[in-house]
N, C-alpha and C positions, 0 to 999 in steps of 0.2 A: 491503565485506567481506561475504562470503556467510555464512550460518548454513545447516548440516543438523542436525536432531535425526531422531534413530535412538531410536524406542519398541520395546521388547520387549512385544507386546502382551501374551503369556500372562503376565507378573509384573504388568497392570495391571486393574484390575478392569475389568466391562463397563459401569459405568455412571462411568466417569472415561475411558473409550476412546473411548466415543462419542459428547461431548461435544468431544475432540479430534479423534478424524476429520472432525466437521460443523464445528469450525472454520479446517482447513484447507479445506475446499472452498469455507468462507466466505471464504475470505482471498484461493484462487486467481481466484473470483468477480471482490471488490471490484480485484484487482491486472488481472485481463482489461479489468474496466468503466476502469478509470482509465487504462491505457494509450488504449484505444479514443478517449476523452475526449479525452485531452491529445494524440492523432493531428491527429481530428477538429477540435477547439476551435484547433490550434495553426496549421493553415491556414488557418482563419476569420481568425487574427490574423496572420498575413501577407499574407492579401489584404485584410483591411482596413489594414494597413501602407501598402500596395501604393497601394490607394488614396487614403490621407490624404498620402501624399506628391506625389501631382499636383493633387489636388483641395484646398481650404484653404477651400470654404466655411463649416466649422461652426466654432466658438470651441475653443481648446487646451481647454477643460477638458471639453467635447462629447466628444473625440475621446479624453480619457484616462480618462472613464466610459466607455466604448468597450468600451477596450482591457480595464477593470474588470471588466467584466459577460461579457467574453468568456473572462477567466481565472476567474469565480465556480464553475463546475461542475468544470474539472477540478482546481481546489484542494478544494472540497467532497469527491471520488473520495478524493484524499490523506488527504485528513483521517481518510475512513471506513477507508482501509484502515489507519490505523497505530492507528485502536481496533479495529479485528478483530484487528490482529498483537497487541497489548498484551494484548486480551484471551485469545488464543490462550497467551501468554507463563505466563499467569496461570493457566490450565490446565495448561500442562506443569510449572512449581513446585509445582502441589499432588501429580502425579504419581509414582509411588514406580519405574516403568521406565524412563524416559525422560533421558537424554544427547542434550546439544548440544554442537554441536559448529562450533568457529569458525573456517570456512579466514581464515587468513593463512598467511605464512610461518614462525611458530611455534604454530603450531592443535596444541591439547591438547584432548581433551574433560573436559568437567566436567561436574558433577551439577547440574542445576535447583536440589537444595536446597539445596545446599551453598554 
């Protein structure tokens, strides 16, 4: 389920505007670095798949500290970006311009404060 919010900047002050502008850049940021990661880290864990299925030198519990340490970074990326979003979240509630707005199939927008 996608979310757009639509700010009216001129009904919001400038020091509550730009506080939300810099956390969307935050957010498009952490969402670029996390994709990258979980690209990057996701073929590290298929060639390491790749090869703990011909090779069976090391012990099962070797191989799924492994697989552990290879998902550690792009779940960290996760993490970070759903407290930029949360925090981003927390910025437009306190917002007096600012509508979101939720595509589904019955998307209505509503008010932050409300």
């Amino acid at each position: 389920m996608d979310t757009v919010t639509s700010i009216d900047a001129c009904a919001i002050p400038r020091d509550q505007l730009r506080p939300i502008l810099a956390g969307y850049l935050a957010l498009d940021r952490a969402r670029r670095a996390r994709r990258r990661l979980v690209s990057g880290f996701g073929w590290l864990a298929v060639v390491a798949l790749a090869v703990d299925a011909f090779i069976h030198v090391l012990p099962l519990s070797a191989r799924w500290s492994a697989m552990a340490v290879i998902a550690i970074p792009p779940a960290w990326a996760w993490v970070r970006e759903l407290r930029v979003e949360r925090w981003l979240m927390r910025q437009l509630d306190g917002a007096s311009g600012a509508l979101i707005y939720t595509l589904s199939p019955s998307a209505t927008p509503r008010s932050p404060t409300a």
